[in-house]
TORKE-665014 format. One line per 5 residues: number of its first residue (from 1); their letters; for each residue x, z, y of C-alpha. Coordinates in Angstrom, 1 decimal. Example, Ala and Ser with C-alpha at 12.3 -4.5 7.8 and 13.67 -1.06 7.14 Angstrom:
1	AS	12.3,7.8,-4.5 | 13.7,7.1,-1.1;
//
This chain:
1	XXXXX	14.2,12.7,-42.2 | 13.1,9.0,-42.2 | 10.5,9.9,-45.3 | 8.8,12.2,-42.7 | 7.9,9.0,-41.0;
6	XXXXX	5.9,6.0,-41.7 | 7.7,2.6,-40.0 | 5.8,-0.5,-40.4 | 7.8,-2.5,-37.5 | 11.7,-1.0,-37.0;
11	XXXXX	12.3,-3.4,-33.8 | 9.8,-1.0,-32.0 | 9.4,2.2,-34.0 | 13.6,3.1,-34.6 | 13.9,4.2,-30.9;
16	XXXXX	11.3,6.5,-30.7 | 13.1,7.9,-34.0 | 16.7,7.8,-32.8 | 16.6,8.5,-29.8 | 12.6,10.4,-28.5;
21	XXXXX	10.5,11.8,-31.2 | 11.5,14.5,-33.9 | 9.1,16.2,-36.0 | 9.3,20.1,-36.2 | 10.2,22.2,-39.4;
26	XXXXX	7.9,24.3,-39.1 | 4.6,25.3,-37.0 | 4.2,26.8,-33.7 | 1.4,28.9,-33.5 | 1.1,28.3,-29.2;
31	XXXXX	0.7,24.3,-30.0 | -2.2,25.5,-32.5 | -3.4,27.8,-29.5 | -3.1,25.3,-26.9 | -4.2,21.8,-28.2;
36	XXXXX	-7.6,21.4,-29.0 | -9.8,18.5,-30.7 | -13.7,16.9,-31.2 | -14.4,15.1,-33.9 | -17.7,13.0,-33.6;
41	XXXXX	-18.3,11.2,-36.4 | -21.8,8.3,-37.5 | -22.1,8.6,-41.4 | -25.6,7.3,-42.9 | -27.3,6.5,-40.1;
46	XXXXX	-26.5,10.3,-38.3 | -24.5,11.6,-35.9 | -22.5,14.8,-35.3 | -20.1,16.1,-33.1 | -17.6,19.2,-33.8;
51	XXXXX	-16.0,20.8,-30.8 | -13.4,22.9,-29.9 | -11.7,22.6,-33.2 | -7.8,23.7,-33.6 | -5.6,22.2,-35.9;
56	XXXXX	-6.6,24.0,-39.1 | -10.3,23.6,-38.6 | -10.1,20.4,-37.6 | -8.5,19.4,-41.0 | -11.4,21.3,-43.0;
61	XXXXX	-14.1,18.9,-41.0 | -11.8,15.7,-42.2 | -11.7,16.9,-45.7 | -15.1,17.3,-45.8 | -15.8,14.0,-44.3;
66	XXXXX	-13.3,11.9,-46.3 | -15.2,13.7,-49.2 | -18.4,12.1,-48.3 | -17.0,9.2,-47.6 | -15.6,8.7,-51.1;
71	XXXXX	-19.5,9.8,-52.3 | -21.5,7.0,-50.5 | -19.3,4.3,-49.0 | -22.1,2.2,-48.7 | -22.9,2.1,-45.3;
76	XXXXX	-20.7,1.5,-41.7 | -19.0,5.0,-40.1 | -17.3,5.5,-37.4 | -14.7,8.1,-36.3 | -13.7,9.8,-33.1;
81	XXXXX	-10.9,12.2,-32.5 | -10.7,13.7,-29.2 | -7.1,15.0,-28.3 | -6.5,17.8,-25.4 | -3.2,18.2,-26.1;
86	XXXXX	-0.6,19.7,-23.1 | 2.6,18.3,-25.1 | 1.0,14.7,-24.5 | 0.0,13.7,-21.0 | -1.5,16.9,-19.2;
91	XXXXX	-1.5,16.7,-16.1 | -1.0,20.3,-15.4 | 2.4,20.4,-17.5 | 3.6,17.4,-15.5 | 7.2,18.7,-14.6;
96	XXXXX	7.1,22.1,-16.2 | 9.3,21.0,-18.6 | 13.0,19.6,-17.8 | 14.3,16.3,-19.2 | 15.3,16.5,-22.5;
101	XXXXX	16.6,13.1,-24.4 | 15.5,14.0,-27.7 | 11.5,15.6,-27.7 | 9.6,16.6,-30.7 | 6.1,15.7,-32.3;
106	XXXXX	3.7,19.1,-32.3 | 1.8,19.5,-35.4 | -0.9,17.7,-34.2 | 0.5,14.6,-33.1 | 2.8,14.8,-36.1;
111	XXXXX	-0.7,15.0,-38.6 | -2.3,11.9,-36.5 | 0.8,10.1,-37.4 | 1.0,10.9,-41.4 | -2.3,11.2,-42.3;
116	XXXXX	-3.7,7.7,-40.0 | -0.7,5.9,-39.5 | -0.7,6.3,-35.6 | 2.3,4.5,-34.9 | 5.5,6.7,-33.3;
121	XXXXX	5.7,4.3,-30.0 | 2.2,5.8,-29.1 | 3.4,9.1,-28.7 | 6.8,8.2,-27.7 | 5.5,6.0,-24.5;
126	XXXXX	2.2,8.9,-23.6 | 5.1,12.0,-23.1 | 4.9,12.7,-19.7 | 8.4,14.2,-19.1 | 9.7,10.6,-19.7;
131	XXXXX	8.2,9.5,-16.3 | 5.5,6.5,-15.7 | 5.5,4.3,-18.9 | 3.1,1.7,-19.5 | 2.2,2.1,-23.4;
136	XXXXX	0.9,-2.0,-23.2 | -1.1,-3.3,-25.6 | -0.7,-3.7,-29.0 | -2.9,-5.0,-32.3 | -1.5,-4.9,-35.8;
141	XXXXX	-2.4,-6.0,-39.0 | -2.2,-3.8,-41.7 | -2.0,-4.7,-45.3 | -3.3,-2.5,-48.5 | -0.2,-1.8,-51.9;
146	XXXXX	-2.1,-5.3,-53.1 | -1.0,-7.3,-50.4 | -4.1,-7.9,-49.3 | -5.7,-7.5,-45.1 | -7.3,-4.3,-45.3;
151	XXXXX	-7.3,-3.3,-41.8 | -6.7,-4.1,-38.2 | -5.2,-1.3,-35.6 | -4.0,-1.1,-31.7 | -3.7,0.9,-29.2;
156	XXXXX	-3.5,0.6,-25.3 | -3.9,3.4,-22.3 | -6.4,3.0,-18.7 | -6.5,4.8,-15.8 | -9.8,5.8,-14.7;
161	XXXXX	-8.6,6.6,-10.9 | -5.5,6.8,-8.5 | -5.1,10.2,-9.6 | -6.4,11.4,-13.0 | -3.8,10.9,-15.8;
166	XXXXX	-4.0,7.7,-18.0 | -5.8,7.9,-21.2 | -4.2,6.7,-24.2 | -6.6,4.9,-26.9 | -5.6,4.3,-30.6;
171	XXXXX	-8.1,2.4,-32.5 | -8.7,1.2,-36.4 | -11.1,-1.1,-38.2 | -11.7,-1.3,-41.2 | -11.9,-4.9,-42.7;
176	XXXXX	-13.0,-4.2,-45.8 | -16.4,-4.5,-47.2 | -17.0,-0.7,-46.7 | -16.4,-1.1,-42.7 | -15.3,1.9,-40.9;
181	XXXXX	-13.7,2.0,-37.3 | -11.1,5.0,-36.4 | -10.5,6.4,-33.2 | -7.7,8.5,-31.4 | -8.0,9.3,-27.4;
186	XXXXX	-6.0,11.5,-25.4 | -6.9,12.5,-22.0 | -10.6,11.0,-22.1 | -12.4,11.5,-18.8 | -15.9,13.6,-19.5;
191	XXXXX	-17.7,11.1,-18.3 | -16.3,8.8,-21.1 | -16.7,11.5,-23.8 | -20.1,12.6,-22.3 | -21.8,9.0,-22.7;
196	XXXXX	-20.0,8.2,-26.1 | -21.4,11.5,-27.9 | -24.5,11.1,-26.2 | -25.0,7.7,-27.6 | -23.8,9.2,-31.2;
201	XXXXX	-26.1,11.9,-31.7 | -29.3,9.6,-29.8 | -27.9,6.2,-31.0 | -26.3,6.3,-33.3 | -27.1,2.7,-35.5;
206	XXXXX	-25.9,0.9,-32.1 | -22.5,3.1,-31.4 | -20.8,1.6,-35.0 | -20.8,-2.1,-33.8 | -17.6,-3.2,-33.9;
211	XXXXX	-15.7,-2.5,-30.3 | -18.4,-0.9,-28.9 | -16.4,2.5,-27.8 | -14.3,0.0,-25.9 | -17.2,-0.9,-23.8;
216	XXXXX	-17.9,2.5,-23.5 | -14.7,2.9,-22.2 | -14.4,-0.2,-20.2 | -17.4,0.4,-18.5 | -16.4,3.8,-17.4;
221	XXXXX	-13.5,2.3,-15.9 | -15.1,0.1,-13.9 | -17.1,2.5,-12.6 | -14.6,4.8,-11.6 | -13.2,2.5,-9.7;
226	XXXXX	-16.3,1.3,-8.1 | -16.5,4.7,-7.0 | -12.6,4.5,-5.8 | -13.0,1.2,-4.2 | -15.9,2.8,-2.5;
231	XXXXX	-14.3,5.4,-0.4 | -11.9,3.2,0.5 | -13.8,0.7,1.8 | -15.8,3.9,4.3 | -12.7,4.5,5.6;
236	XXXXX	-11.8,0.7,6.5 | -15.1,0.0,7.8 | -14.7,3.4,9.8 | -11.6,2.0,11.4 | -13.6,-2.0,12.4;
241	XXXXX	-16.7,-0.3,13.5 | -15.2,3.3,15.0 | -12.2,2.8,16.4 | -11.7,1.5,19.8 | -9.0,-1.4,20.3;
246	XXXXX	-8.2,-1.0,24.0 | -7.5,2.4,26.0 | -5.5,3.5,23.0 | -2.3,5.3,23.8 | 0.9,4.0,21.8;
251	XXXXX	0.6,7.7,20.5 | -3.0,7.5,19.0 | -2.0,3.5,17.7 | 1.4,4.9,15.4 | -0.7,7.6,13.8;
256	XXXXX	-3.6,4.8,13.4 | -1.5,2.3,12.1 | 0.1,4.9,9.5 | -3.5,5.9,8.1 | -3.9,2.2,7.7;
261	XXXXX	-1.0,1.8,5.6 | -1.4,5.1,3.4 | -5.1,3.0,2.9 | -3.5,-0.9,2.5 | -1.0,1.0,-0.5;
266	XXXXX	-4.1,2.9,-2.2 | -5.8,-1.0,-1.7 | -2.4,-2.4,-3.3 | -2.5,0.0,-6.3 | -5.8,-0.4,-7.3;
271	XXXXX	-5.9,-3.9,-7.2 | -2.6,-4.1,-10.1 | -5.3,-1.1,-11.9 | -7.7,-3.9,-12.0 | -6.0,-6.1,-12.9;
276	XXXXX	-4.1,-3.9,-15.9 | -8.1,-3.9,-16.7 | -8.8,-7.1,-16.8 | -5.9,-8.3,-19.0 | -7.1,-5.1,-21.7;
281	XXXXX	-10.1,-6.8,-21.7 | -8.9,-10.2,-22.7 | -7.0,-8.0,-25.3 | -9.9,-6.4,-26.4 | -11.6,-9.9,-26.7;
286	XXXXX	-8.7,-11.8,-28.2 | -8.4,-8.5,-30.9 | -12.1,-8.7,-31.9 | -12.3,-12.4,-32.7 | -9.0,-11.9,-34.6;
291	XXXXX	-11.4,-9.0,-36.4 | -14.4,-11.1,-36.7 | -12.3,-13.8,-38.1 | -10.6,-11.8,-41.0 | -13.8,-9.1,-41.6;
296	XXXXX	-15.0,-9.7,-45.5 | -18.7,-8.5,-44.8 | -21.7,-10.5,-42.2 | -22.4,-8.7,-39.1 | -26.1,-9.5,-37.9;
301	XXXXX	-26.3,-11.7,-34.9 | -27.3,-8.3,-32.7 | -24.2,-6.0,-33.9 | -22.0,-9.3,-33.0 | -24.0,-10.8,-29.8;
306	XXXXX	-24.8,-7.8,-27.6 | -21.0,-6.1,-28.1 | -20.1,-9.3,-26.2 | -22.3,-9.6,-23.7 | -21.4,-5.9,-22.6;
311	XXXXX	-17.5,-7.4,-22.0 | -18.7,-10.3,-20.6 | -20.7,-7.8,-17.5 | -17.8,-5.5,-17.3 | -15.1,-8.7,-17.1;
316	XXXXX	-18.0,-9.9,-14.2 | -18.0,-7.1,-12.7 | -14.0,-6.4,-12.9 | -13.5,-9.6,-11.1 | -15.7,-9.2,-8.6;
321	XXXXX	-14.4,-5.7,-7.4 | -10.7,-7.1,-7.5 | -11.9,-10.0,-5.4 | -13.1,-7.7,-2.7 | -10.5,-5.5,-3.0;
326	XXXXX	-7.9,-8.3,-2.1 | -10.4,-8.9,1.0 | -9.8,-5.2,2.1 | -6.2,-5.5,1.7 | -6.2,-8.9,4.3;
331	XXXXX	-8.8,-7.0,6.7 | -6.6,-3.7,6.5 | -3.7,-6.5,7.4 | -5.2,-7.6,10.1 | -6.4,-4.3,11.6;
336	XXXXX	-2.6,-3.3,11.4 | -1.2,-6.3,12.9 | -4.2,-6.2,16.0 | -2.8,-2.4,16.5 | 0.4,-3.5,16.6;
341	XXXXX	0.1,-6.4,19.2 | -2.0,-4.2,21.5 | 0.7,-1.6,21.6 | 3.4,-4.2,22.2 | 1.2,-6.0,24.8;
346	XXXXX	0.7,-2.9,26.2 | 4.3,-2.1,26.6 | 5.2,-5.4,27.6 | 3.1,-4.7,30.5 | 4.3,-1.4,31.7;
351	XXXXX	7.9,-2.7,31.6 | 6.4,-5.8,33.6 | 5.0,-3.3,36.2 | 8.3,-1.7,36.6 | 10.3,-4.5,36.9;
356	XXXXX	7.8,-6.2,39.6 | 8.4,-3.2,41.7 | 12.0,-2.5,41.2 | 11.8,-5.6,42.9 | 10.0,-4.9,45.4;
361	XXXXX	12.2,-1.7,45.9 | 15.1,-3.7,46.0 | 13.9,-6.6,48.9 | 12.9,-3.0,50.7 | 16.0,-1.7,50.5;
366	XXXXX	17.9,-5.1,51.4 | 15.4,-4.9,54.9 | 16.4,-1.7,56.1 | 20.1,-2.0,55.4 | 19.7,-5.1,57.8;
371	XXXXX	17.0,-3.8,60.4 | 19.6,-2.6,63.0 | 19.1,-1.1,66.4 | 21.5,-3.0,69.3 | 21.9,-1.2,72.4;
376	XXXXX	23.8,-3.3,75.7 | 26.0,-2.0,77.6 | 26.7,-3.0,81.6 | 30.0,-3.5,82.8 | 30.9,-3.3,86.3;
381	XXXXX	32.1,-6.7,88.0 | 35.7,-7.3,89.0 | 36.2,-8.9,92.3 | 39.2,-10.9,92.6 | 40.6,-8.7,95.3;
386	XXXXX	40.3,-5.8,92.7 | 37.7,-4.0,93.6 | 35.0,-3.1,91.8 | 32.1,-3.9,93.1 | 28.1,-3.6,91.4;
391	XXXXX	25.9,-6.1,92.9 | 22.7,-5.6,92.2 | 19.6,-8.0,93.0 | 16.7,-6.5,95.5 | 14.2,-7.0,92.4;
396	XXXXX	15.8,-5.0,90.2 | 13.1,-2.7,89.2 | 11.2,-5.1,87.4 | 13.6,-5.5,84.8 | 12.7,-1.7,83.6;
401	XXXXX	8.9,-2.4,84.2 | 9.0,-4.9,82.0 | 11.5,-4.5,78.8 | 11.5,-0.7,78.5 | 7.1,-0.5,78.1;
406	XXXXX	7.4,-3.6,75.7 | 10.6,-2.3,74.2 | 8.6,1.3,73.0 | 5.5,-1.3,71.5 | 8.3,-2.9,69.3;
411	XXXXX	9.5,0.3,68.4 | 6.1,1.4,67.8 | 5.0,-1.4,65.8 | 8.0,-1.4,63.7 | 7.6,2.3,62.6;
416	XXXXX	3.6,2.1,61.7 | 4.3,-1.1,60.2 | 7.1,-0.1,58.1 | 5.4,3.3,57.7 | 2.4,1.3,55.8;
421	XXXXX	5.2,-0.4,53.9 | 6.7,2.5,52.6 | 3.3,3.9,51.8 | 2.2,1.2,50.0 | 5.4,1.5,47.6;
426	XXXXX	5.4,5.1,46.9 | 1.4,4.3,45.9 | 2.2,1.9,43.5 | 5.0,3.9,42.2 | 2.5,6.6,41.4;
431	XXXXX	0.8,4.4,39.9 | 2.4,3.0,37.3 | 3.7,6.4,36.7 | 0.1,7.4,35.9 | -0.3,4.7,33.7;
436	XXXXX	2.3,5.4,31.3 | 1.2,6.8,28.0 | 1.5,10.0,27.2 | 4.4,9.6,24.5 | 6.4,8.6,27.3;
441	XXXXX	6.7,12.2,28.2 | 11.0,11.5,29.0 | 10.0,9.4,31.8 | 6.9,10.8,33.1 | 8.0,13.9,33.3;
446	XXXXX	11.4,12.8,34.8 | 10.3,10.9,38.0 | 13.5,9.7,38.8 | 13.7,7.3,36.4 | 10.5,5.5,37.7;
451	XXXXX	11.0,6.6,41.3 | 13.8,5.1,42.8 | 15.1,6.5,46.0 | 15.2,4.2,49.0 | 18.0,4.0,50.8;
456	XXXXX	17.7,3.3,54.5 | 20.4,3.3,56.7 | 20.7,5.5,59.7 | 20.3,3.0,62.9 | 23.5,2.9,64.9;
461	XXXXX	25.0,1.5,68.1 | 27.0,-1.5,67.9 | 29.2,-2.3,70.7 | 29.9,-5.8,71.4 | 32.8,-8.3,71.7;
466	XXXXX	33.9,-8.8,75.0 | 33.0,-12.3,75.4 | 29.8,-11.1,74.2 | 29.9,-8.6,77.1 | 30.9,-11.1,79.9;
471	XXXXX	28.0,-13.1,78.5 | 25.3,-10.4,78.8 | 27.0,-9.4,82.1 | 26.4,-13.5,83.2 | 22.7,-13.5,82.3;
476	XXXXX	21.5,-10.3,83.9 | 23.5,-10.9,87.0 | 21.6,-14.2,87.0 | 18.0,-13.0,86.1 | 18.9,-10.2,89.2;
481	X	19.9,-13.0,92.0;
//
């Protein structure tokens, strides 16, 4: 079984053999039905681009071309497969399929790796029933029966957006003095593909430099997510400009707060994407000096210059997006952290409100336990020969003239005053019981937790000591004399 395979480096290409990849006996007709491929191809100055090819016509178009090929080798090709393939990274499979631990390569995946040397770890880390995998980045020399540098390959994967599935790109250039460049991408986004045949069939002298369908590909990147950063940014500026940050209910602040984090995550994530991005295209950079520095022909000064200058706007424009990015994530921060105090501040001051006028209840309540009504009663007098004898002074009625018109003024003062009192309470209770939010539905709709009954004692009579009696009994007889 190892002869069906071609391993270049063990320490990374036994596992996917042992343990993930297999390649099938024999072929099944639903992967030939189901996986389809473009071949765009620059030969002599033209370009073409074949379509909706299966498997079998597919490898009539490469015959053809390597046939060519072998006829005039004069002149710079290039090569592009274009891979729709549901056994590797479709998204609409995602999770159809159960975890298996061994997996197997379809016939198409298993003719990429035989007949171009696409290395086994790039299929074995782009299966999606093996969860997220990050297929890195990888360049590798590869060397002709002579022992001589022939050709330089790599691969790496992008994400265009938060939600499309990662493309996977295997590339290989040709160092020889008939230069070709070789391409294999699954998943491409159309607007990728769109732009890269476009610029083959109307430009096709400038789409063989040397890296240039990275560019293509880098600049569609960045351009999605331009268009990702975009929408997020509407919707942050929609919550500064929009949003009010006082009247807001503790209610409305949660569910503002948790759209704010659903947008500070999608921030989070597609700051690591650019920065993925910008590390592939140091790679990129680092892989084509290593290709310029081994390549046995002269490039002219245009093939070489403006390839780099491309790299060097879509590095500018990567860092400038991710530098913005982290300013949404601290303004997203901050607009979470405002929300936050405001509802605790607001809180804090409904539980302040209570507590003021539990208080208040409480001093109330001490009041009428100690507002008391004391009535006097007269005894008689006890002469000494026993008799009991009321002596009563001539002037007597102006005693009840006087204390019984200013006794019902007290009285009456005392109950509008503490009638006001109470009044006053009971309006501040509902007050604060207005004020609440409306997620504090248990104790607004449950007034006695806010409410608190006051207790006020029923006046009573309290009869004095005798002392106290002979006392009173002293002072009236004298006021009466």
């Amino acid at each position: 079984m190892d002869s069906d395979f071609l391993v270049t480096h063990p320490e990374i290409d036994i596992r996917p053999i042992l343990y993930g990849l297999l390649p099938k006996s024999k072929e099944n007709p639903q992967d030939l039905d189901m996986t389809t491929l473009e071949f765009a191809e620059v030969h002599g100055g033209k370009g073409t681009v074949h379509s909706w090819l299966t498997q079998k016509s597919f490898e009539k178009v490469w015959i053809a071309n390597q046939t060519n090929n072998d006829r005039e080798n004069t002149d710079a090709h290039l090569r592009i497969i274009f891979v729709a393939d549901p056994h590797f990274g479709s998204i609409f499979t995602f999770g159809e399929r159960e975890h298996s631990s061994v997996q197997e390569l379809n016939n198409t995946a298993a003719w990429l790796h035989q007949n171009l040397g696409v290395p086994l770890s790039f299929f074995y880390y782009m299966d999606p029933y093996r969860g997220s995998r990050n297929l890195g980045m990888g360049s590798f020399l590869r060397y002709g029966n002579d022992g001589n540098l022939m050709a330089i390959d790599g691969f790496y994967q992008y994400g265009p957006n938060l939600t499309a599935v990662p493309a996977h790109v295997w590339f290989s250039h040709s160092l020889k003095t008939f230069r070709s460049s070789t391409y294999v991408i699954y998943n491409i986004p159309d607007g990728a593909k769109r732009h890269i045949t476009a610029s083959i069939t109307g430009h096709s002298q400038t789409t063989v430099r040397p890296f240039a369908i990275d560019a293509f590909l880098g600049d569609e990147t960045i351009h999605s997510w331009n268009e990702e950063v975009s929408t997020l940014r509407s919707k942050l500026l929609r919550h500064e400009n929009n949003y009010p940050v006082t009247g807001v209910s503790s209610s409305e602040s949660s569910l503002v707060v948790a759209e704010l984090h659903g947008l500070s995550q999608r921030l989070h994530i597609t700051r690591e994407n650019l920065n993925d991005l910008r590390e592939r295209l140091k790679f990129l950079s680092t892989v084509r000096q290593d290709y310029m520095a081994n390549l046995q022909v002269q490039l002219s000064a245009d093939a070489v210059n403006s390839v780099t200058e491309s790299f060097a706007l879509i590095s500018s424009r990567t860092d400038g997006l991710g530098r913005w990015v982290g300013n949404y994530i601290e303004r997203t921060g901050i607009r979470i952290a405002l929300y936050f105090n405001l509802t605790t501040q607001s809180d804090s001051k409904t539980n302040l409100d209570i507590a003021r006028l539990t208080t208040k209840i409480a001093v109330a309540t001490q009041r009428d336990s100690s507002s008391m009504i004391t009535m006097v009663f007269f005894d008689k007098e006890t002469r000494a020969d026993g008799r009991e004898v009321l002596s009563i002074s001539a002037q007597w009625w102006i005693f009840p003239t006087v204390t019984v018109p200013l006794t019902v003024l007290v009285f009456a003062i005392w109950l509008v005053w503490k009638h006001k009192r109470t009044s006053s309470e009971m309006k501040d209770i509902q007050t604060i019981h207005e004020s609440l939010p409306d997620d504090q539905g248990e104790e607004k709709n449950n007034p006695a937790i806010l409410t608190v009954p006051v207790v006020r004692p029923r006046a009573r009579s309290i009869e004095l000591p005798v002392f106290e009696r002979a006392r009173s009994v002293g002072s009236l007889r004298s006021a009466m004399s």
